[in-house]
mmCIF file of the N, C-alpha and C atoms, coordinates in Angstrom:
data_MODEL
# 
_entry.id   MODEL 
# 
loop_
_atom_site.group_PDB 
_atom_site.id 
_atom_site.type_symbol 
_atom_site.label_atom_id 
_atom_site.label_alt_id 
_atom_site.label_comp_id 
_atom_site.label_asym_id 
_atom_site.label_entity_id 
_atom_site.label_seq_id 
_atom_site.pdbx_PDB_ins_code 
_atom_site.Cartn_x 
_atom_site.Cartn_y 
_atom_site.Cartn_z 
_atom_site.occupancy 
_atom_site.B_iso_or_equiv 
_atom_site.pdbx_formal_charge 
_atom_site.auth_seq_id 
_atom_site.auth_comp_id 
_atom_site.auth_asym_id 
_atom_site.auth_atom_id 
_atom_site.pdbx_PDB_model_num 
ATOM 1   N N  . UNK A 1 1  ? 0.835  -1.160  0.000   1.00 0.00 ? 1  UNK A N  1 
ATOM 2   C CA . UNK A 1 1  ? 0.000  0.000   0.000   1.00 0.00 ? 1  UNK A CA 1 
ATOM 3   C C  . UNK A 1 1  ? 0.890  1.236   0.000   1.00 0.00 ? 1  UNK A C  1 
ATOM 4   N N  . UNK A 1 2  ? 0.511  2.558   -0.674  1.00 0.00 ? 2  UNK A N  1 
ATOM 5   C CA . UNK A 1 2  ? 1.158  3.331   -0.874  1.00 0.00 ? 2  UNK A CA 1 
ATOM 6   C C  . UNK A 1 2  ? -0.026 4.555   -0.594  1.00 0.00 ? 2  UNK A C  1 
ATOM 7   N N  . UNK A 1 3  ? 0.692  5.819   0.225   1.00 0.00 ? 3  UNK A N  1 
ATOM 8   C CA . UNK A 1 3  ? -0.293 6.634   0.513   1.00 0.00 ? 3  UNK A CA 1 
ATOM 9   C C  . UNK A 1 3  ? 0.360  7.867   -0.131  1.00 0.00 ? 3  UNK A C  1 
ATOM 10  N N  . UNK A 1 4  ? -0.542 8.796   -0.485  1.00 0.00 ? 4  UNK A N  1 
ATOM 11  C CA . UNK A 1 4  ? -0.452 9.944   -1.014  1.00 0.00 ? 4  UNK A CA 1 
ATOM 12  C C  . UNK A 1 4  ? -0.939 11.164  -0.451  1.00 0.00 ? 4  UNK A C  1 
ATOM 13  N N  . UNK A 1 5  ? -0.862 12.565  -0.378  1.00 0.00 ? 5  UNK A N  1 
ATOM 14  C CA . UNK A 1 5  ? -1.217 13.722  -0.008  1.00 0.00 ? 5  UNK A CA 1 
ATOM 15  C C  . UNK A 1 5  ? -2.436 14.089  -0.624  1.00 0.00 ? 5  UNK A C  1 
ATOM 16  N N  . UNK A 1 6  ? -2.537 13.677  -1.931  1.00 0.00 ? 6  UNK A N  1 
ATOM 17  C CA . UNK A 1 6  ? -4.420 13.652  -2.036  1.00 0.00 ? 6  UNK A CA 1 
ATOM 18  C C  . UNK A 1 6  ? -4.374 12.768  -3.301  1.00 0.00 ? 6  UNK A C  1 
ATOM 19  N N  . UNK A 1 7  ? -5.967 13.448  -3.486  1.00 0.00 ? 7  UNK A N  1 
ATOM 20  C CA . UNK A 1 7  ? -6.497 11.652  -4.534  1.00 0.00 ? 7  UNK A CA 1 
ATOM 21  C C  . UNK A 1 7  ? -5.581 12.008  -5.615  1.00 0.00 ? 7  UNK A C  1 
ATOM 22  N N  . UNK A 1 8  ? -5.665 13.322  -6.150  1.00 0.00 ? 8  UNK A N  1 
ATOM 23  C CA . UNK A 1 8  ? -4.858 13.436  -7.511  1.00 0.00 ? 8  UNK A CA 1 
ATOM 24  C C  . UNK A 1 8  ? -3.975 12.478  -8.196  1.00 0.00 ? 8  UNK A C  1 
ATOM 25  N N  . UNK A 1 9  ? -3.160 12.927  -6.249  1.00 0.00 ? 9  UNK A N  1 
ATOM 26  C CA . UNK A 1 9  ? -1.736 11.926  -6.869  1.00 0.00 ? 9  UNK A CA 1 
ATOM 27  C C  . UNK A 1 9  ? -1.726 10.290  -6.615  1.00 0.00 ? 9  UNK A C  1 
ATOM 28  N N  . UNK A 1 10 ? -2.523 10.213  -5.634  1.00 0.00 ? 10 UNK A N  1 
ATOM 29  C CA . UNK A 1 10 ? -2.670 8.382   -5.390  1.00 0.00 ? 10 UNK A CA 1 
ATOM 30  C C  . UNK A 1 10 ? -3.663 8.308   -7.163  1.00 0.00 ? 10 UNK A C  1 
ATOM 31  N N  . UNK A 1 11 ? -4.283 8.750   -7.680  1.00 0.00 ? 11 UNK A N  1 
ATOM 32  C CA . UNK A 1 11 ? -5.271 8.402   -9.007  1.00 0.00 ? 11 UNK A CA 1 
ATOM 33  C C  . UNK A 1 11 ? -4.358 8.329   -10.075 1.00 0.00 ? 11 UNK A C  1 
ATOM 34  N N  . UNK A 1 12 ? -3.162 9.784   -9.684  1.00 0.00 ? 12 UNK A N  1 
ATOM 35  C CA . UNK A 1 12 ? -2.031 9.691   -11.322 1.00 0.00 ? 12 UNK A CA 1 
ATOM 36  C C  . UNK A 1 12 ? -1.459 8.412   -11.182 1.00 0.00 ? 12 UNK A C  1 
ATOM 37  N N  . UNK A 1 13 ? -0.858 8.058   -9.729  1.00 0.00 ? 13 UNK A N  1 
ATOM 38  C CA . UNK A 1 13 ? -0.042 6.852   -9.775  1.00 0.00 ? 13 UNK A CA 1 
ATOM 39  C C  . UNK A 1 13 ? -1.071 5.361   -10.158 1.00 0.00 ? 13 UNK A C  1 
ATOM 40  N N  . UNK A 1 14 ? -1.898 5.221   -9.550  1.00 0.00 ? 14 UNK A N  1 
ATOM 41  C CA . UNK A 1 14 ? -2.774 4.287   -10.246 1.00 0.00 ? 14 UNK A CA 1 
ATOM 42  C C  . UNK A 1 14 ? -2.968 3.953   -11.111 1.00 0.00 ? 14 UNK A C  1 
ATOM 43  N N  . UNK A 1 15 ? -3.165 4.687   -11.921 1.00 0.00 ? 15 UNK A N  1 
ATOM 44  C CA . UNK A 1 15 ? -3.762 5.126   -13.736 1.00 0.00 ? 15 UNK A CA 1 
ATOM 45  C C  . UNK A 1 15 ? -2.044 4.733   -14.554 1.00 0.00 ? 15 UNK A C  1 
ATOM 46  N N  . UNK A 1 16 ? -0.905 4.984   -13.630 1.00 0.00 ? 16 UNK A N  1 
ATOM 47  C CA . UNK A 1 16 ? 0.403  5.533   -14.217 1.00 0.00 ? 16 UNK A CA 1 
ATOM 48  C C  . UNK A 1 16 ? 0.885  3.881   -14.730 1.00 0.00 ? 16 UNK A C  1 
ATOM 49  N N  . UNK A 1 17 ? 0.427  2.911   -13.581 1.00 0.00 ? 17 UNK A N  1 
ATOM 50  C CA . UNK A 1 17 ? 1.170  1.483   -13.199 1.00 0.00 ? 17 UNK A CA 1 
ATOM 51  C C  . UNK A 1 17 ? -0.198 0.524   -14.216 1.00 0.00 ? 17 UNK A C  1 
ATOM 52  N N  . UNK A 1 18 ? -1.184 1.033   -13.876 1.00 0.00 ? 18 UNK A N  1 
ATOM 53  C CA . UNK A 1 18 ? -2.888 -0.032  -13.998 1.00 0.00 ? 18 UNK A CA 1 
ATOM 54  C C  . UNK A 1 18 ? -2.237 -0.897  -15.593 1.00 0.00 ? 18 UNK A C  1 
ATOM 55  N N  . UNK A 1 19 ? -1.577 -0.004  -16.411 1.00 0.00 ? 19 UNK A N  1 
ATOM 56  C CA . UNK A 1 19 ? -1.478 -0.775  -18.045 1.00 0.00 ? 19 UNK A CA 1 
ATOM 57  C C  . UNK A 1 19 ? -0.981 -2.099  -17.560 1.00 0.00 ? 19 UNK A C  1 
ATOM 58  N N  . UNK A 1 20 ? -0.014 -2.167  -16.558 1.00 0.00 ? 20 UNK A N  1 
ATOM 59  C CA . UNK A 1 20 ? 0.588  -3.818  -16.189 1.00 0.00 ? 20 UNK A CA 1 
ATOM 60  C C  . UNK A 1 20 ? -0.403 -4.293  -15.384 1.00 0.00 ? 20 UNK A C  1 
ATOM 61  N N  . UNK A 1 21 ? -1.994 -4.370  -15.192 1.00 0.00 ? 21 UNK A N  1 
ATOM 62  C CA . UNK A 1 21 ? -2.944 -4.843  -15.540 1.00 0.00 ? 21 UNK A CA 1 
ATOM 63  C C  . UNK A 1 21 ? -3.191 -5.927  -16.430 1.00 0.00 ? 21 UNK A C  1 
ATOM 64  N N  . UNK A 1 22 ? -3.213 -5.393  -17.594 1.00 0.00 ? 22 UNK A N  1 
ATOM 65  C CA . UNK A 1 22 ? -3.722 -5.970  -18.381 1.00 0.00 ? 22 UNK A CA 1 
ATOM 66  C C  . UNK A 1 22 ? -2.759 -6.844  -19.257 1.00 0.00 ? 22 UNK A C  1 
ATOM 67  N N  . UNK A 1 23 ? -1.692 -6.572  -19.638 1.00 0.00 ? 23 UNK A N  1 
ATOM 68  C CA . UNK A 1 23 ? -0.261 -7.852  -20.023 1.00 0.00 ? 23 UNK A CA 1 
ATOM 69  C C  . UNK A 1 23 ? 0.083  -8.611  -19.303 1.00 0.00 ? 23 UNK A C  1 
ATOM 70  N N  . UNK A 1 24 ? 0.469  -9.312  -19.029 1.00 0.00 ? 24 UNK A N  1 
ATOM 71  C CA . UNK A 1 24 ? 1.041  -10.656 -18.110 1.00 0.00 ? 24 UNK A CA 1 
ATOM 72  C C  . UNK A 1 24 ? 1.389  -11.625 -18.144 1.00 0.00 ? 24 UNK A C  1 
ATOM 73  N N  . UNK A 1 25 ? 2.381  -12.541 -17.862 1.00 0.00 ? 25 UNK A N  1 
ATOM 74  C CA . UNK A 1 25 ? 2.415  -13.762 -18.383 1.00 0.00 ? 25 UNK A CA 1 
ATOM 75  C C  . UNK A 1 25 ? 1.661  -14.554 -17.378 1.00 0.00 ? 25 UNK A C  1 
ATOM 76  N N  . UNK A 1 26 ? 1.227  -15.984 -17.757 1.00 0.00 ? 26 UNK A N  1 
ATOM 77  C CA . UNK A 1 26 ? 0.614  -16.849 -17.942 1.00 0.00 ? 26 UNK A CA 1 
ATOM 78  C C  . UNK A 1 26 ? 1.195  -17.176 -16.195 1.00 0.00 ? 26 UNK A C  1 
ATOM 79  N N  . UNK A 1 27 ? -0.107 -17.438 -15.321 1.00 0.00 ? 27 UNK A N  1 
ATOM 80  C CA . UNK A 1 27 ? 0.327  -17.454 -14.300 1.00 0.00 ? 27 UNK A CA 1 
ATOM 81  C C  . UNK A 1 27 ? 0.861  -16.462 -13.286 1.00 0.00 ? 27 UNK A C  1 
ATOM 82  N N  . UNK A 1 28 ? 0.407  -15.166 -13.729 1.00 0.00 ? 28 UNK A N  1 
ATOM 83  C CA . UNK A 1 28 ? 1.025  -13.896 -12.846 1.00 0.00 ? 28 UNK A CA 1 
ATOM 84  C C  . UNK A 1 28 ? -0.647 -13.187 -12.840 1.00 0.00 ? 28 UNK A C  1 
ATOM 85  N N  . UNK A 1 29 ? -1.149 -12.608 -11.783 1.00 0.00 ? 29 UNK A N  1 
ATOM 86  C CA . UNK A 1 29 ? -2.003 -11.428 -11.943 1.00 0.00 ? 29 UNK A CA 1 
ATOM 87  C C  . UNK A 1 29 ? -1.662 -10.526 -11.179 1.00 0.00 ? 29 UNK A C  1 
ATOM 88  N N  . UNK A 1 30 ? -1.976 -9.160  -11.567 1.00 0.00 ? 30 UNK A N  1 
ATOM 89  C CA . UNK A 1 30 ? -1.376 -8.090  -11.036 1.00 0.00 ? 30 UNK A CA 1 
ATOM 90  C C  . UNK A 1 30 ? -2.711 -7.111  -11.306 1.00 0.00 ? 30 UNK A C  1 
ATOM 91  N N  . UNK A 1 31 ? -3.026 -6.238  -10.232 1.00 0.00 ? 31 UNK A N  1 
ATOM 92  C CA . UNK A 1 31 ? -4.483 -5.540  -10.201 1.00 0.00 ? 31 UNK A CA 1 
ATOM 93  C C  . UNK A 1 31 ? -3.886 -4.890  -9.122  1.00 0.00 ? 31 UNK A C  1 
ATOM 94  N N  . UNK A 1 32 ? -4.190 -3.066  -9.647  1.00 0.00 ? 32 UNK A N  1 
ATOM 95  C CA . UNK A 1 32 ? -3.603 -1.911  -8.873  1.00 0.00 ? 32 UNK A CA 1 
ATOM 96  C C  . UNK A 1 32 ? -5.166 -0.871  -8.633  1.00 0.00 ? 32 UNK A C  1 
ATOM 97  N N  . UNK A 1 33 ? -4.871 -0.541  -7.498  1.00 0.00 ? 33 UNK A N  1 
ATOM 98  C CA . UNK A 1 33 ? -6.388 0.345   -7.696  1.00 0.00 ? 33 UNK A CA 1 
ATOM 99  C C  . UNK A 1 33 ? -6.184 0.822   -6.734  1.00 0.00 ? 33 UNK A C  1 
ATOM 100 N N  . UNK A 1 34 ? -6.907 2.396   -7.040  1.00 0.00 ? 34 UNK A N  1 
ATOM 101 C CA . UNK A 1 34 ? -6.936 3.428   -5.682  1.00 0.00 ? 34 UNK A CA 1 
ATOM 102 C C  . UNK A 1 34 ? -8.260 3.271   -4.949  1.00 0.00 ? 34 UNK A C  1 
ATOM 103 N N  . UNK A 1 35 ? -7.955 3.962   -3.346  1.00 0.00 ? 35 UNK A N  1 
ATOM 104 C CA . UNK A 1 35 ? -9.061 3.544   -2.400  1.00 0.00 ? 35 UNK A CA 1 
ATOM 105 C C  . UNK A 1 35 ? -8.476 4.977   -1.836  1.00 0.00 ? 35 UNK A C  1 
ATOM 106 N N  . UNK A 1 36 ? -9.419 6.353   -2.368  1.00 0.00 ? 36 UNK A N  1 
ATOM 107 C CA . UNK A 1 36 ? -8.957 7.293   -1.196  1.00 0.00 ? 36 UNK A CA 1 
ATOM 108 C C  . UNK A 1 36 ? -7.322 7.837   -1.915  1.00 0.00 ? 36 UNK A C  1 
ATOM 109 N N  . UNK A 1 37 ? -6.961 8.401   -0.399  1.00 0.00 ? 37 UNK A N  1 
ATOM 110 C CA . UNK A 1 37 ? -5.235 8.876   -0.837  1.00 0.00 ? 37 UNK A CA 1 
ATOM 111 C C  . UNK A 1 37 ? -4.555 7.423   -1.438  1.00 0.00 ? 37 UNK A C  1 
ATOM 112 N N  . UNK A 1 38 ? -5.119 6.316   -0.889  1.00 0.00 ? 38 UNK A N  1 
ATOM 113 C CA . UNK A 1 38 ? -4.181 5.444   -1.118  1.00 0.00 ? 38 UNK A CA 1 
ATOM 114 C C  . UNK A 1 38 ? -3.833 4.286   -2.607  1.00 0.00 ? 38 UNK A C  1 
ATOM 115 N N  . UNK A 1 39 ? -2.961 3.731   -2.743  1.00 0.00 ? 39 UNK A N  1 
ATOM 116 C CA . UNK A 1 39 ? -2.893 2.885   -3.802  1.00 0.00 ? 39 UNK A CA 1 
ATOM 117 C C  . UNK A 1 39 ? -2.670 1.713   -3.494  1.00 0.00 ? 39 UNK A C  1 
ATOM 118 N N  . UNK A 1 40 ? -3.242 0.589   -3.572  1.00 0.00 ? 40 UNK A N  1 
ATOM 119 C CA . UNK A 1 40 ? -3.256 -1.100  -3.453  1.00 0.00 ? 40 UNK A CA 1 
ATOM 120 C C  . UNK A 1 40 ? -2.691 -1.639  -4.768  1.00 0.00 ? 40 UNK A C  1 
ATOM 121 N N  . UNK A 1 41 ? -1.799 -2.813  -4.742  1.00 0.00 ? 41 UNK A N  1 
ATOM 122 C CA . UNK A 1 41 ? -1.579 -3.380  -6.075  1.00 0.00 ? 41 UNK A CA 1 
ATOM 123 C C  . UNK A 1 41 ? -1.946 -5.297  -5.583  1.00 0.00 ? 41 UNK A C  1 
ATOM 124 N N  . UNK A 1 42 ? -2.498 -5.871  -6.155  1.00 0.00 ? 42 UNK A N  1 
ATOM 125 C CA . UNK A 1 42 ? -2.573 -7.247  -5.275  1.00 0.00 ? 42 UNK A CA 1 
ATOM 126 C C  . UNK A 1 42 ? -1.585 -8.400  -7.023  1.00 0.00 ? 42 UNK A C  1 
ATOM 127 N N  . UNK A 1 43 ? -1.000 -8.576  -6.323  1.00 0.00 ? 43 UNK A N  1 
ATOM 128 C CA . UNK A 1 43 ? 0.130  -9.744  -7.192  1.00 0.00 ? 43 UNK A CA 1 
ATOM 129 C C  . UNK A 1 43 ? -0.183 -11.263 -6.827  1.00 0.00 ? 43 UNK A C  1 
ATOM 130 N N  . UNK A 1 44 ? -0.142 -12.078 -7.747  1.00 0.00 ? 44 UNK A N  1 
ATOM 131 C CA . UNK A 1 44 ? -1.033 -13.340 -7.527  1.00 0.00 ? 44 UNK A CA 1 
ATOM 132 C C  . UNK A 1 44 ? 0.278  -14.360 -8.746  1.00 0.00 ? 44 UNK A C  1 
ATOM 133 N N  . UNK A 1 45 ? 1.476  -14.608 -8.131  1.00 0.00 ? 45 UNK A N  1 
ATOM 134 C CA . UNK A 1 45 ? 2.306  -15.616 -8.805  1.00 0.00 ? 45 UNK A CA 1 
ATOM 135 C C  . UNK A 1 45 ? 2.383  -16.765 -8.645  1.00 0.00 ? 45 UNK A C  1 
ATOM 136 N N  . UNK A 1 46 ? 2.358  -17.934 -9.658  1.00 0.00 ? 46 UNK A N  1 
ATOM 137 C CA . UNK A 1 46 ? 1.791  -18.772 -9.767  1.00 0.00 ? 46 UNK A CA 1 
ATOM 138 C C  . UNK A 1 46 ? 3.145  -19.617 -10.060 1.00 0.00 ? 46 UNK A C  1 
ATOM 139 N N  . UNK A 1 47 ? 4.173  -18.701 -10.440 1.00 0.00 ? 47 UNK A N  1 
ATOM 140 C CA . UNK A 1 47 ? 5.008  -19.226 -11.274 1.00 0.00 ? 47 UNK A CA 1 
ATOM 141 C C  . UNK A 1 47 ? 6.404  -19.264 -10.159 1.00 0.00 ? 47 UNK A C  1 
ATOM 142 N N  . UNK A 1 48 ? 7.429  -19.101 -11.041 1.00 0.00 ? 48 UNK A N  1 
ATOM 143 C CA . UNK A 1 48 ? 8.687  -19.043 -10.312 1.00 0.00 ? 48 UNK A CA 1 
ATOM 144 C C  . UNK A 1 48 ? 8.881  -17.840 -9.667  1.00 0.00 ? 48 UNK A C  1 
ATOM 145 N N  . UNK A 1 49 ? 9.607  -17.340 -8.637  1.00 0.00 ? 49 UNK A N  1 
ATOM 146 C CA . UNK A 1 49 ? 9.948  -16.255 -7.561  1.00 0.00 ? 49 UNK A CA 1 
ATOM 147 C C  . UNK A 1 49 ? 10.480 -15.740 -7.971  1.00 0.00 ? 49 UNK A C  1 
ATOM 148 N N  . UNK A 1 50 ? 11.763 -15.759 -9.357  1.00 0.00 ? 50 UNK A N  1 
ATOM 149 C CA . UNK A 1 50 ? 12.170 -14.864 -9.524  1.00 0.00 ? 50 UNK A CA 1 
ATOM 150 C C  . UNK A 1 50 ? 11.048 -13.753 -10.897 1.00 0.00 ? 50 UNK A C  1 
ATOM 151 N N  . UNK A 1 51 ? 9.946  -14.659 -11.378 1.00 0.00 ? 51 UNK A N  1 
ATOM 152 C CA . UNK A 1 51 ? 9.121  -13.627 -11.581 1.00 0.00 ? 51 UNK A CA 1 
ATOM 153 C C  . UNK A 1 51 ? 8.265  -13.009 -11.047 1.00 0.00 ? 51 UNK A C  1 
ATOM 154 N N  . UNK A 1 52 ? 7.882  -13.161 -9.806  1.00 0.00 ? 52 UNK A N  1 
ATOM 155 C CA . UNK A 1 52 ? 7.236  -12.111 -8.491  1.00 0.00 ? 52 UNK A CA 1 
ATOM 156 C C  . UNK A 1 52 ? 8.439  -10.966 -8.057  1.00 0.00 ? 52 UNK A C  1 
ATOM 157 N N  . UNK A 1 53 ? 9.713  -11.541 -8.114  1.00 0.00 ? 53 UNK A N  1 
ATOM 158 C CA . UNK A 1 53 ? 10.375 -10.106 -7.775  1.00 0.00 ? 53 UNK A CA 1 
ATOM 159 C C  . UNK A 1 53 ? 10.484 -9.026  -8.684  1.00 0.00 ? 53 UNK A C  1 
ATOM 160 N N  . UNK A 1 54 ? 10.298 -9.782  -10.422 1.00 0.00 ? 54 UNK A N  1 
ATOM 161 C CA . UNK A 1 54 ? 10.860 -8.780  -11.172 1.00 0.00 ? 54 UNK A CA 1 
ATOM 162 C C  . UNK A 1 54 ? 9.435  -8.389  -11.568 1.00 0.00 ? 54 UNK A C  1 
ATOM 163 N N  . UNK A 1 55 ? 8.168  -8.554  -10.958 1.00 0.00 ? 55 UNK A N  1 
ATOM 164 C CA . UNK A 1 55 ? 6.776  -7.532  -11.562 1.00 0.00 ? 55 UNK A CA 1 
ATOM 165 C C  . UNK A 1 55 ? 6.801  -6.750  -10.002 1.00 0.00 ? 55 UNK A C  1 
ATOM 166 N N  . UNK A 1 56 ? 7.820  -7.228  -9.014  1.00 0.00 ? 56 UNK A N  1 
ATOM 167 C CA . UNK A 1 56 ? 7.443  -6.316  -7.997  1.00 0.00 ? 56 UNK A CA 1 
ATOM 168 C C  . UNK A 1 56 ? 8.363  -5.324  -8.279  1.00 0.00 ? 56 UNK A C  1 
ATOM 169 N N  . UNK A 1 57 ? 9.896  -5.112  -8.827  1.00 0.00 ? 57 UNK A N  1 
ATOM 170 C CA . UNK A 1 57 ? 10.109 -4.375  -9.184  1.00 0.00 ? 57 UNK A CA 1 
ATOM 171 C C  . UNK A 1 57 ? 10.171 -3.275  -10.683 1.00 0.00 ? 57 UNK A C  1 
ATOM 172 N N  . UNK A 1 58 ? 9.435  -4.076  -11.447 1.00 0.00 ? 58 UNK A N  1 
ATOM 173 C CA . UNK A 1 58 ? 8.843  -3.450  -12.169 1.00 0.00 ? 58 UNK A CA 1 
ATOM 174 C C  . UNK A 1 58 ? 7.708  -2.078  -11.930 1.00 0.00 ? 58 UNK A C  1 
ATOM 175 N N  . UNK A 1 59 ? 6.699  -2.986  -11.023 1.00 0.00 ? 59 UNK A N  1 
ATOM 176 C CA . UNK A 1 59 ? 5.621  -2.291  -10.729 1.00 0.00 ? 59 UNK A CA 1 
ATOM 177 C C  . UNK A 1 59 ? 6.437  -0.953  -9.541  1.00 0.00 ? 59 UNK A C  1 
ATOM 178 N N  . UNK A 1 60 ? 7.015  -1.125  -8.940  1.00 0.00 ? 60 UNK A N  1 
ATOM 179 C CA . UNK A 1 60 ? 8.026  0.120   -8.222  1.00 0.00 ? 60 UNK A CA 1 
ATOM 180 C C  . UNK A 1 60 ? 8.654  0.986   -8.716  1.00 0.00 ? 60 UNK A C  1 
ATOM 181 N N  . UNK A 1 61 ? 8.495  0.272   -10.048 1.00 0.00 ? 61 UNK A N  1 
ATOM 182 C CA . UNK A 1 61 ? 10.059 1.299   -10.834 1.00 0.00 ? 61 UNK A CA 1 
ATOM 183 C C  . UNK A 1 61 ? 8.782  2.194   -11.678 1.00 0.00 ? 61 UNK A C  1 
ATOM 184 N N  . UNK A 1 62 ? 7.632  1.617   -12.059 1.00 0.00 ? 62 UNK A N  1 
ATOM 185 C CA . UNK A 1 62 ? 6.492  2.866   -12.531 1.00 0.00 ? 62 UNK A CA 1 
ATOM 186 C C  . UNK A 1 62 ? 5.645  3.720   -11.785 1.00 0.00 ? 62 UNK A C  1 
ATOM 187 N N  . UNK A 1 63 ? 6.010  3.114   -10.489 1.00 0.00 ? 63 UNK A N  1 
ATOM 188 C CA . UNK A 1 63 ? 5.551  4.302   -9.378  1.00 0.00 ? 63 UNK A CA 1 
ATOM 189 C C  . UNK A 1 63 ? 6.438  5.325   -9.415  1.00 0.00 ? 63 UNK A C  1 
ATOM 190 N N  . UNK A 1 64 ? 7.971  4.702   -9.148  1.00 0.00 ? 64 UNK A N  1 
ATOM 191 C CA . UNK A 1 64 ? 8.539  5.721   -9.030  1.00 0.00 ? 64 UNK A CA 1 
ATOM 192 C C  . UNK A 1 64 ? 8.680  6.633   -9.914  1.00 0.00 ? 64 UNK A C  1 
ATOM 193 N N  . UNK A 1 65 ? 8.250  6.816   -11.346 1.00 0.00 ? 65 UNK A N  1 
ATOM 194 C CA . UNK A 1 65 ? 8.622  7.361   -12.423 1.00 0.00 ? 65 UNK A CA 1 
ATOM 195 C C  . UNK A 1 65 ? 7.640  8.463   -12.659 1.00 0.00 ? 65 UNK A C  1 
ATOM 196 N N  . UNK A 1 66 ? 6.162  7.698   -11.964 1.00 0.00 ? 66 UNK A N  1 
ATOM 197 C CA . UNK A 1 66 ? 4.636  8.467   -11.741 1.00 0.00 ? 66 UNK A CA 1 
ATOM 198 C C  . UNK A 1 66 ? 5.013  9.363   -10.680 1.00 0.00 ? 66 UNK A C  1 
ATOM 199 N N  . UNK A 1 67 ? 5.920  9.056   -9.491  1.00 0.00 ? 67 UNK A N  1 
ATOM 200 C CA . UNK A 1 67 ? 5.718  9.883   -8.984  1.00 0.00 ? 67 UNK A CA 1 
ATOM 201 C C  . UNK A 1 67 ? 6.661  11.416  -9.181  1.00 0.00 ? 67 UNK A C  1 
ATOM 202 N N  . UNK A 1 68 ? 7.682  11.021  -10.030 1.00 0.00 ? 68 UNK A N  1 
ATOM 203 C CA . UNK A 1 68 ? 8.635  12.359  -9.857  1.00 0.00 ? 68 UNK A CA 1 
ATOM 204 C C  . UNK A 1 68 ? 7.719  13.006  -11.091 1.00 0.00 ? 68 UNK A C  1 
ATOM 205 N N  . UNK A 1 69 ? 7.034  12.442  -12.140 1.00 0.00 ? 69 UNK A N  1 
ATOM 206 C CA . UNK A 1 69 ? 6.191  13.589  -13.008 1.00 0.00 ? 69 UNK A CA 1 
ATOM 207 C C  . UNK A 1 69 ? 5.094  14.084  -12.355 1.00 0.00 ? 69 UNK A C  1 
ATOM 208 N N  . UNK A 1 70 ? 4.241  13.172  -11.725 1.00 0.00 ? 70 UNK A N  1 
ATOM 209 C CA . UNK A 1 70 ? 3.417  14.179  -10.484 1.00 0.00 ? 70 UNK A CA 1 
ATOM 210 C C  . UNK A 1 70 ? 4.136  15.341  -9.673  1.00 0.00 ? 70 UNK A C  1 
ATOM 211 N N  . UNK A 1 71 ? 5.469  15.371  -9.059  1.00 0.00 ? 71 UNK A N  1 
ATOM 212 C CA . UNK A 1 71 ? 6.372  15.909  -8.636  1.00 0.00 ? 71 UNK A CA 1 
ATOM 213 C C  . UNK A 1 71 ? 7.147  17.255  -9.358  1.00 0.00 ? 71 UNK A C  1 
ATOM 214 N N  . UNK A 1 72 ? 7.015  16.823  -10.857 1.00 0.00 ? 72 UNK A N  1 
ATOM 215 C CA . UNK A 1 72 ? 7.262  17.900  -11.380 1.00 0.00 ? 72 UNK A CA 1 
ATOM 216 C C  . UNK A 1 72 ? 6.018  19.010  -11.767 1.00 0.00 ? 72 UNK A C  1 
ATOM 217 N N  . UNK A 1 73 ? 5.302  17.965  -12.256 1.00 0.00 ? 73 UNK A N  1 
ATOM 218 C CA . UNK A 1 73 ? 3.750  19.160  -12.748 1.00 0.00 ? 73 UNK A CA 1 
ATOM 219 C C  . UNK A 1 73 ? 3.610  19.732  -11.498 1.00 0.00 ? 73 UNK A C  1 
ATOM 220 N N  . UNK A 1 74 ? 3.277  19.009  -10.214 1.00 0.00 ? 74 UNK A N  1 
ATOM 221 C CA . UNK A 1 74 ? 3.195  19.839  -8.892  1.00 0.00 ? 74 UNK A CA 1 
ATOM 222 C C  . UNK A 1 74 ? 4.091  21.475  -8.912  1.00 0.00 ? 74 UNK A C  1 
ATOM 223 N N  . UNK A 1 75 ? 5.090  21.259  -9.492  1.00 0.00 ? 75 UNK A N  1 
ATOM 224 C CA . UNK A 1 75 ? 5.727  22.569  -9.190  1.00 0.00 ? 75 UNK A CA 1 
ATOM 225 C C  . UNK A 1 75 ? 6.081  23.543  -10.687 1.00 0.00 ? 75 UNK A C  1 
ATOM 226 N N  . UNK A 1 76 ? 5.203  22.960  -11.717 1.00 0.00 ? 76 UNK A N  1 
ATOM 227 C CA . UNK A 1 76 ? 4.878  23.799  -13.058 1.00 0.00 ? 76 UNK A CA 1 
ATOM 228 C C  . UNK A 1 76 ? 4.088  25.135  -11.655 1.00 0.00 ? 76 UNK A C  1 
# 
């Protein structure tokens, strides 16, 4: 779970990650959704561990990317 200062930015980051939703390999589900300030992602691997680490850091590495452009428009 990941919390934010308001919905804006928990909704940009949501919306930012949600596309790895819908691709996946065979045996992985991944479902991100906002509740409020906050962001939930629920990961469901079926497969080998080293592909749960690399959609967990995947899915981290498009937060983090959502969040420094939220970060920048914030200060347009």
């Amino acid at each position: 779970m990941l919390s934010y200062r308001s919905l804006l930015e928990a909704e940009a980051v949501a919306k930012a990650v949600s596309p790895d939703n819908v691709r996946v390999p065979l045996g992985l589900f991944v479902k991100t959704m906002r509740r409020g300030k906050r962001v939930f992602t629920i990961i469901e691997c079926e497969t080998r561990l080293q592909t749960f680490v690399a959609t967990i850091d995947d899915l981290l590495s498009g937060v983090s990317v959502a969040e420094r452009v939220v970060s920048v428009v914030k200060g347009s």
